[in-house]
N, CA, C and O atoms as a printed pandas DataFrame, in Angstrom:
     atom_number atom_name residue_name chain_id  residue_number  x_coord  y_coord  z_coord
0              1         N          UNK        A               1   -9.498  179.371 -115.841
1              2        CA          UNK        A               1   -9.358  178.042 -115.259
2              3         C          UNK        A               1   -7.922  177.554 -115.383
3              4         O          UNK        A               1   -7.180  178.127 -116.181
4              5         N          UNK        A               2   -7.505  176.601 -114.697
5              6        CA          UNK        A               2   -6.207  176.015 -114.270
6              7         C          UNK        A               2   -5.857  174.752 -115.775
7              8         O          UNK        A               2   -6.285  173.616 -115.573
8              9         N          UNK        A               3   -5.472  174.882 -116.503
9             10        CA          UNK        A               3   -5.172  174.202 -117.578
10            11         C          UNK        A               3   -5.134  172.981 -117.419
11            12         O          UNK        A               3   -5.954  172.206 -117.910
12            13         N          UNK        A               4   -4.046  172.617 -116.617
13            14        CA          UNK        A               4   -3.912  171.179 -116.058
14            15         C          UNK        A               4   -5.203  170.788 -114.928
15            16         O          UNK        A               4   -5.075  169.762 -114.261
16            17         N          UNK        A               5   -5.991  171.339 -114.818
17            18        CA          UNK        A               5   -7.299  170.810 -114.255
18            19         C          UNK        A               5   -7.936  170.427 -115.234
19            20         O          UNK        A               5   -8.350  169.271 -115.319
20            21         N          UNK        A               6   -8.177  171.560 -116.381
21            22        CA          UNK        A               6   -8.824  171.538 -117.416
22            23         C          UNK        A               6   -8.319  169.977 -118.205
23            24         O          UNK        A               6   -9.203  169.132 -118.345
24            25         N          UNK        A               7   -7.739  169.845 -118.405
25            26        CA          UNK        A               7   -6.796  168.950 -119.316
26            27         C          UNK        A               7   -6.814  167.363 -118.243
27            28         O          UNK        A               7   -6.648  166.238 -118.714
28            29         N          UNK        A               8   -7.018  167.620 -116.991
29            30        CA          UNK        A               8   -7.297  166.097 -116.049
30            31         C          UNK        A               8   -8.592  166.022 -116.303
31            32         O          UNK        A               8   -9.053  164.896 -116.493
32            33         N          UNK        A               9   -9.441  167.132 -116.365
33            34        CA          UNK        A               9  -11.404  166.810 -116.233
34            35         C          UNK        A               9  -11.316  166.065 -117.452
35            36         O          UNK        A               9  -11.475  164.849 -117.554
36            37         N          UNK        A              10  -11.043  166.903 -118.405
37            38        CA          UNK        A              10  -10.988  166.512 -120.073
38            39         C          UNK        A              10  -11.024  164.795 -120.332
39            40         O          UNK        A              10  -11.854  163.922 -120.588
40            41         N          UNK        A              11   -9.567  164.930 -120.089
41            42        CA          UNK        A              11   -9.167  163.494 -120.056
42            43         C          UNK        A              11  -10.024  162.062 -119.555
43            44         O          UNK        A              11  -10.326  161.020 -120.137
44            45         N          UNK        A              12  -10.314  162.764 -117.708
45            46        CA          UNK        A              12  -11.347  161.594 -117.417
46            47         C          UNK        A              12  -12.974  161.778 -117.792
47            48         O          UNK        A              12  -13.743  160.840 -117.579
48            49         N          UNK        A              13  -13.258  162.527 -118.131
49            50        CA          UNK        A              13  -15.073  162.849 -118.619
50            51         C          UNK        A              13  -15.043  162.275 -119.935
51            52         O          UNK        A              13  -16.125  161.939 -120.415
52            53         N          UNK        A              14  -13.713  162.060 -120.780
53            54        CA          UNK        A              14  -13.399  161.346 -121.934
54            55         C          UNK        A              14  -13.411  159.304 -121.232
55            56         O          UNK        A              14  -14.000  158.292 -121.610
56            57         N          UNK        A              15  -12.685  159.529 -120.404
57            58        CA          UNK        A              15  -12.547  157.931 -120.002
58            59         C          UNK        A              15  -13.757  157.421 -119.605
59            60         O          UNK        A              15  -14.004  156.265 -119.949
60            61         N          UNK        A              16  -14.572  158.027 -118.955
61            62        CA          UNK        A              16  -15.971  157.855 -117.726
62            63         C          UNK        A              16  -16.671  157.301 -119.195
63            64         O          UNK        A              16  -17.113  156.153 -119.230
64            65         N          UNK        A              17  -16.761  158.398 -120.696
65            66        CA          UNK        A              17  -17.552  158.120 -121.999
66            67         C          UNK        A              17  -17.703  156.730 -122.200
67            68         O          UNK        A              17  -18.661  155.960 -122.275
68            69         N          UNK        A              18  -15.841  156.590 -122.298
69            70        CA          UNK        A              18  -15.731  155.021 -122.769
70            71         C          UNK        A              18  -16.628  153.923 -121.802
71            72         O          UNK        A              18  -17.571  153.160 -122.013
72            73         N          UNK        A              19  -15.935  154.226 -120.830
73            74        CA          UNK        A              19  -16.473  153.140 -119.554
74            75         C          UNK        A              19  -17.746  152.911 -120.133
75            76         O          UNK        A              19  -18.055  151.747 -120.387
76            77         N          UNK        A              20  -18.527  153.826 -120.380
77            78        CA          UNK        A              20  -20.254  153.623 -119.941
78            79         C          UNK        A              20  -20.601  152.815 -121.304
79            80         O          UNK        A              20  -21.291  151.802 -121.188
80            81         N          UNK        A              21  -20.072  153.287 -122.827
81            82        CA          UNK        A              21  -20.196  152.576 -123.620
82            83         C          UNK        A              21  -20.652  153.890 -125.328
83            84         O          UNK        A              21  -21.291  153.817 -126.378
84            85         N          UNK        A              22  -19.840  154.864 -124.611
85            86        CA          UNK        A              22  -20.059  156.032 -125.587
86            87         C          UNK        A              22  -20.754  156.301 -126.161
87            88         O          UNK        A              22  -20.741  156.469 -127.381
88            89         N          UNK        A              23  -22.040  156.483 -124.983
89            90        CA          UNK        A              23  -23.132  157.006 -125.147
90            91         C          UNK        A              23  -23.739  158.803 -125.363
91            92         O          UNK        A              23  -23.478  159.822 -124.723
92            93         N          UNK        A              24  -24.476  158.593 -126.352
93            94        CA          UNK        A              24  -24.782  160.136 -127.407
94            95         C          UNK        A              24  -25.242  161.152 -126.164
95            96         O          UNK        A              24  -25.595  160.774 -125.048
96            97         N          UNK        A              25  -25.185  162.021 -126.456
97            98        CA          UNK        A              25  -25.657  163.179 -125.082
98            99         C          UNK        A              25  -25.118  163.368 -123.875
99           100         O          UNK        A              25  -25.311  164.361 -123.174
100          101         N          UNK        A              26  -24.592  162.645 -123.665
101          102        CA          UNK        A              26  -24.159  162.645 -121.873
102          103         C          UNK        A              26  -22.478  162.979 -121.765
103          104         O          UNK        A              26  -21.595  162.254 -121.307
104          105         N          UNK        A              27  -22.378  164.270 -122.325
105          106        CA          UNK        A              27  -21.118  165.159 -122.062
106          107         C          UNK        A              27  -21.339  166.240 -121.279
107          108         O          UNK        A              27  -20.535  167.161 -121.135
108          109         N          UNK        A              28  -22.335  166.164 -120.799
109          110        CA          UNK        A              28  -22.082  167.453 -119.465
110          111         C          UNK        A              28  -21.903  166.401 -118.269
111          112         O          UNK        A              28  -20.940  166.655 -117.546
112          113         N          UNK        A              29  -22.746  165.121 -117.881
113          114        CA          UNK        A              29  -22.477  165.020 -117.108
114          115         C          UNK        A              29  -21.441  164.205 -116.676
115          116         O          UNK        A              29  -21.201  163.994 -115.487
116          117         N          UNK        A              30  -20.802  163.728 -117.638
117          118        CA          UNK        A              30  -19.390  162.830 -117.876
118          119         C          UNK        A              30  -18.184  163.942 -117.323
119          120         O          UNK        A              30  -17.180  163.609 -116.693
120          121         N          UNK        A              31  -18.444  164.933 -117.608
121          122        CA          UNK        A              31  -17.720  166.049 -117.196
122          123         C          UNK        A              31  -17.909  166.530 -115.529
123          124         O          UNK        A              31  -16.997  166.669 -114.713
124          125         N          UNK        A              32  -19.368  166.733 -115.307
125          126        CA          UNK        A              32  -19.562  167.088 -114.007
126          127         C          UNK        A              32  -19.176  165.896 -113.210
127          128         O          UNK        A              32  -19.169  166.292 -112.044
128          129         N          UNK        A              33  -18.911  164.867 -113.233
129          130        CA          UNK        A              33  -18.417  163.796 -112.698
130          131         C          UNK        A              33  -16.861  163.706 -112.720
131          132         O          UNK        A              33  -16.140  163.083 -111.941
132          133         N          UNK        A              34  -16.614  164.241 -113.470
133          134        CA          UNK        A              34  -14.878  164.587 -114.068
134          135         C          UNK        A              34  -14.458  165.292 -113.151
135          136         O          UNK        A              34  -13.500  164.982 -112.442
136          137         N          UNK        A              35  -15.152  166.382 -113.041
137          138        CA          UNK        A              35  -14.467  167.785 -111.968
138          139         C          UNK        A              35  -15.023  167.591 -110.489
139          140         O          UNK        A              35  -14.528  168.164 -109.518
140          141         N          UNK        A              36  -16.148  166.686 -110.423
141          142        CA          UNK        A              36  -16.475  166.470 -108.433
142          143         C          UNK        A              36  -14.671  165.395 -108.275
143          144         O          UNK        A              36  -13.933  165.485 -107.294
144          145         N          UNK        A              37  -14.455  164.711 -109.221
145          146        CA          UNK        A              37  -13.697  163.242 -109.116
146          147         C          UNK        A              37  -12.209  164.197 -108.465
147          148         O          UNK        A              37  -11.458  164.053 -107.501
148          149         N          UNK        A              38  -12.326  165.208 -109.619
149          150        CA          UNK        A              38  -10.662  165.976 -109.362
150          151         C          UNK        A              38  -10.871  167.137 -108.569
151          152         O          UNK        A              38   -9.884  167.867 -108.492
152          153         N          UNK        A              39  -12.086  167.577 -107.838
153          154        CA          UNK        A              39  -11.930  168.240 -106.478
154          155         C          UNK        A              39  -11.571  167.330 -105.291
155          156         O          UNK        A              39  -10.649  167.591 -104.518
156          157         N          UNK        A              40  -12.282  166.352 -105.208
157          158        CA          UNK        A              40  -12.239  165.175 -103.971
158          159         C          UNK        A              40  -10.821  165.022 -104.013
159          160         O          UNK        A              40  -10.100  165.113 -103.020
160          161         N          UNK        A              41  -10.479  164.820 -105.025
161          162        CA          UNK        A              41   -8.515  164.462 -105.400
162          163         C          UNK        A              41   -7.501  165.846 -104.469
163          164         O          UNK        A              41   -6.531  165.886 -103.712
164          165         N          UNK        A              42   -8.584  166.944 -105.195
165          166        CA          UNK        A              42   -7.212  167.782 -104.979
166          167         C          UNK        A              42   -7.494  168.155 -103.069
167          168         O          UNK        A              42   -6.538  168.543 -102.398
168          169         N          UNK        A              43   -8.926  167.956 -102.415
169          170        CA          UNK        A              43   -9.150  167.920 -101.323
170          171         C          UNK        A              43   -8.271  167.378 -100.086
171          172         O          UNK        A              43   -8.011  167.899  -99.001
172          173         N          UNK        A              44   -7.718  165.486 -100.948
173          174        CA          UNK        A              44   -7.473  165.476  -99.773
174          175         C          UNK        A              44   -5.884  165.018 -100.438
175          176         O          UNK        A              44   -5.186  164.048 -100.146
176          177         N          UNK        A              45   -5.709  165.816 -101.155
177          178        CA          UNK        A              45   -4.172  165.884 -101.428
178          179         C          UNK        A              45   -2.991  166.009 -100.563
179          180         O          UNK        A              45   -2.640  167.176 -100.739
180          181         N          UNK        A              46   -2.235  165.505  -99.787
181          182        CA          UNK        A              46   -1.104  165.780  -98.921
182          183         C          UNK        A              46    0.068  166.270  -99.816
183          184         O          UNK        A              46    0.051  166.455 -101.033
184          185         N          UNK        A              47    1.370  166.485  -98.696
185          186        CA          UNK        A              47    2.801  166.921  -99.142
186          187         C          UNK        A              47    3.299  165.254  -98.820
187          188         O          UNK        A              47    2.713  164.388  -98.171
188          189         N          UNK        A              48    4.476  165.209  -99.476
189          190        CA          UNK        A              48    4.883  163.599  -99.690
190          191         C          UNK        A              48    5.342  163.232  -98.425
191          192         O          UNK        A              48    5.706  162.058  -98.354
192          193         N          UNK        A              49    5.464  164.165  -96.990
193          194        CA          UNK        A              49    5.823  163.123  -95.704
194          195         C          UNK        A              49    4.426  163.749  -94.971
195          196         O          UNK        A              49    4.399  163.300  -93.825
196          197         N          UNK        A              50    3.388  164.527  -95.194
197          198        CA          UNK        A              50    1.856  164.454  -94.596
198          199         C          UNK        A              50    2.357  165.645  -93.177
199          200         O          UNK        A              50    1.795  165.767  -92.088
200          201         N          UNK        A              51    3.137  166.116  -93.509
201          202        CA          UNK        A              51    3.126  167.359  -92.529
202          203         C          UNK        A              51    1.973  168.481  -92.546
203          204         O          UNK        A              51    1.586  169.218  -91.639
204          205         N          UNK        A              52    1.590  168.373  -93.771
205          206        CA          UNK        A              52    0.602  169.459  -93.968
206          207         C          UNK        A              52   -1.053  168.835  -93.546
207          208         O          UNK        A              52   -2.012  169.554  -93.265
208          209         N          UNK        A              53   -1.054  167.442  -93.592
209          210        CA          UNK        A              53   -2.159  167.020  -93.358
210          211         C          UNK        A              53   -1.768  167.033  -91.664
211          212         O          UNK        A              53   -2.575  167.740  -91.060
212          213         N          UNK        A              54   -1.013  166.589  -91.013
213          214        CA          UNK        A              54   -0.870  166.984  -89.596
214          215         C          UNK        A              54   -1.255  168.268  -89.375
215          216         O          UNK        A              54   -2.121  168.130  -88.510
216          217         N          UNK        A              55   -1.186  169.151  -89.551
217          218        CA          UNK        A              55   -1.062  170.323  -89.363
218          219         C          UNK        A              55   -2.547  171.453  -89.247
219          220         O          UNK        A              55   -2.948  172.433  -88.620
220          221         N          UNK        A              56   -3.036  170.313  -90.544
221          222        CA          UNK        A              56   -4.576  170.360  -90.385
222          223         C          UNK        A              56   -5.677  170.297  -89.635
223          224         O          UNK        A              56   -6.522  171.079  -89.199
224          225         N          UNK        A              57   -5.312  168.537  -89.584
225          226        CA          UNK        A              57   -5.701  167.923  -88.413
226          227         C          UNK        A              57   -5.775  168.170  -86.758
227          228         O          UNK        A              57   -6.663  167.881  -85.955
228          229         N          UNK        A              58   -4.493  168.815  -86.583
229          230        CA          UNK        A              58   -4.083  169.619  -85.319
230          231         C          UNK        A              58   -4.722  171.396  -85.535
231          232         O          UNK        A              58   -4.618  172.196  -84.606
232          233         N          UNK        A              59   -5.139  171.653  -86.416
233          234        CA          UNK        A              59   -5.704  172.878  -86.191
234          235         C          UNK        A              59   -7.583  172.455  -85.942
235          236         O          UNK        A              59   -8.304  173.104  -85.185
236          237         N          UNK        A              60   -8.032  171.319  -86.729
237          238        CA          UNK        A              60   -9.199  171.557  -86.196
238          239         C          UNK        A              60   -9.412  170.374  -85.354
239          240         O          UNK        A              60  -10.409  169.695  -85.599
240          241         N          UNK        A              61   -8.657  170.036  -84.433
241          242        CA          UNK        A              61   -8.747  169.129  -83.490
242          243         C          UNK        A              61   -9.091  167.745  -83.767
243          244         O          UNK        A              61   -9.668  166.925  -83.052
244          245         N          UNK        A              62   -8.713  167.664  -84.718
245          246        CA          UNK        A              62   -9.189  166.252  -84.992
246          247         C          UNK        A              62   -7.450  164.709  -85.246
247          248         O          UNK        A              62   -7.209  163.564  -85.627
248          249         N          UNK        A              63   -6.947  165.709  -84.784
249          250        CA          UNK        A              63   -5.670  164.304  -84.827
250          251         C          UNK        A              63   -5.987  163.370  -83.431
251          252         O          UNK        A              63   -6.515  163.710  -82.372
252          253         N          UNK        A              64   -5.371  161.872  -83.934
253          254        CA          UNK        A              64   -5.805  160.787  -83.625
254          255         C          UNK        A              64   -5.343  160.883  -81.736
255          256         O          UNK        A              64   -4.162  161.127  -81.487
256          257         N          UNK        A              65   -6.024  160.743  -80.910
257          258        CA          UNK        A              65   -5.452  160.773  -79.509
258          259         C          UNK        A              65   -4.244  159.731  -79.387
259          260         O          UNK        A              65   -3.119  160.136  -79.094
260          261         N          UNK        A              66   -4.445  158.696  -79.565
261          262        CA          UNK        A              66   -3.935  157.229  -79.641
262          263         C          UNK        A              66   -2.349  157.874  -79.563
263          264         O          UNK        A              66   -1.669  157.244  -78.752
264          265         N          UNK        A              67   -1.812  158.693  -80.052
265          266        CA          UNK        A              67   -0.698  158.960  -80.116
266          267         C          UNK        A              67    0.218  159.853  -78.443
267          268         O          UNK        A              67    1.168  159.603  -77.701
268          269         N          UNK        A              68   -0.695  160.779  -78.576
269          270        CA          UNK        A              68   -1.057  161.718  -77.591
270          271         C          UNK        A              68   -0.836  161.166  -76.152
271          272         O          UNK        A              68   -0.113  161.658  -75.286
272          273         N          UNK        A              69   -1.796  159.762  -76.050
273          274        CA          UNK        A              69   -2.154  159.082  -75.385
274          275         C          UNK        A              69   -0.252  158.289  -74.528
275          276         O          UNK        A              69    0.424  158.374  -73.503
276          277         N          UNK        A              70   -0.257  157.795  -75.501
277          278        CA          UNK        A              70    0.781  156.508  -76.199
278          279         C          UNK        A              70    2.252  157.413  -75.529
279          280         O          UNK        A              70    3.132  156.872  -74.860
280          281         N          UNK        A              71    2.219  158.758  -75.884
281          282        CA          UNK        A              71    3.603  159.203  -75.320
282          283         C          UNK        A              71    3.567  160.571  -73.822
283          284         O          UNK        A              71    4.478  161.220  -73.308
284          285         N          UNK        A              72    1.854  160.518  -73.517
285          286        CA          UNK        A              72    1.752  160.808  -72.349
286          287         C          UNK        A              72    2.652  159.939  -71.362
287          288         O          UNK        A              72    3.569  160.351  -70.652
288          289         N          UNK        A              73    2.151  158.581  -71.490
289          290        CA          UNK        A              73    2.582  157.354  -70.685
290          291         C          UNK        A              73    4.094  157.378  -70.853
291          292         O          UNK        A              73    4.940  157.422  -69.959
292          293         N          UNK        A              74    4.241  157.348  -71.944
293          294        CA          UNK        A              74    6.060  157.022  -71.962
294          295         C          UNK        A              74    6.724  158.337  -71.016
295          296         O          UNK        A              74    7.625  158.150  -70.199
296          297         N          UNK        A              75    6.114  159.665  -71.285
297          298        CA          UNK        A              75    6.833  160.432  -70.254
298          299         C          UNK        A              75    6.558  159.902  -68.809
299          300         O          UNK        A              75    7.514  159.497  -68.147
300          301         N          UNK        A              76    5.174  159.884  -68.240
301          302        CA          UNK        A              76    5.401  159.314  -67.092
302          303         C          UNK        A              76    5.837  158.545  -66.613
303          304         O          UNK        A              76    6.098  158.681  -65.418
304          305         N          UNK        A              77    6.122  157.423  -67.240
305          306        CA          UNK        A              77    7.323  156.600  -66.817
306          307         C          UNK        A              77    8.534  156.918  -66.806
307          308         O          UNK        A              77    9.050  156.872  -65.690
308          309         N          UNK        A              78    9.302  157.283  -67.796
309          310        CA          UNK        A              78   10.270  158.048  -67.183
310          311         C          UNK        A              78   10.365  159.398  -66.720
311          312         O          UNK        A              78   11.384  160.014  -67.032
312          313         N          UNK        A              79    9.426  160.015  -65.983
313          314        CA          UNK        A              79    9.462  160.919  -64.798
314          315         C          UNK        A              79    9.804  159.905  -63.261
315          316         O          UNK        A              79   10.405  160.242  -62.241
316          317         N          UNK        A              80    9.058  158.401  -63.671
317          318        CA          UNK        A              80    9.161  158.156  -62.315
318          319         C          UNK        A              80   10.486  157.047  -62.892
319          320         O          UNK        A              80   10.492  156.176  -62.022
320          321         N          UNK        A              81   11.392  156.747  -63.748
321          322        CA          UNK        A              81   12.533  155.865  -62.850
322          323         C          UNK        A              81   13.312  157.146  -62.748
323          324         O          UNK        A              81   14.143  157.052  -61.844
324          325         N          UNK        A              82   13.339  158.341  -63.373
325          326        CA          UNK        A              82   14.270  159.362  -62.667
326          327         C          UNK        A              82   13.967  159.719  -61.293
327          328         O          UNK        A              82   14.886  159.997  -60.523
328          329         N          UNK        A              83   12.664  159.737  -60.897
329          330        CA          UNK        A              83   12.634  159.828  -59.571
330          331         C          UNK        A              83   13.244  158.956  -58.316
331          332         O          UNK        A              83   13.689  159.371  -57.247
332          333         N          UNK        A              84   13.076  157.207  -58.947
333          334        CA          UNK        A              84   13.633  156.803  -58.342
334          335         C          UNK        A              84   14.676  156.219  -58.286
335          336         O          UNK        A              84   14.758  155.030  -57.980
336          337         N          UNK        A              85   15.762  157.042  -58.604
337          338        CA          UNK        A              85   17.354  157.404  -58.650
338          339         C          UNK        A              85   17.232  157.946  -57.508
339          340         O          UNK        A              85   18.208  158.456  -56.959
């Protein structure tokens, strides 16, 4: 296992304890709650300008049209004042 995973579950399956009121028995699932918390994390983790989440997004078709849309138009407009030069 990845140490620093190990050592983030640790940490919060320790915090989740406190929260609840550090209650006897319930260290497995303070834990299994620890490691769903820091998969979801590392899931939707980006790079710090989101190129990689673009990149994603554009592979399984799911980036936002709105954009797409937004600079379709801007080319066609200027297709047509160059035309009408």
């Amino acid at each position: 296992m990845n140490r620093n995973r190990d050592d983030w579950v640790n940490q919060r399956a320790y915090a989740i304890w406190e929260e609840e009121g550090r209650p006897h028995g319930r260290g497995e699932s303070h834990w299994a709650q620890a490691l769903r918390e820091f998969e979801q994390l590392e899931a939707t983790k980006a790079s710090a300008d989101g190129s990689d989440l673009i990149e994603k997004l554009k592979a399984a078709g799911r980036l936002m049209r709105t954009y797409d849309e937004a600079e379709a138009q801007d080319n066609q407009s200027s297709r047509r004042k160059t035309a009408g030069r």
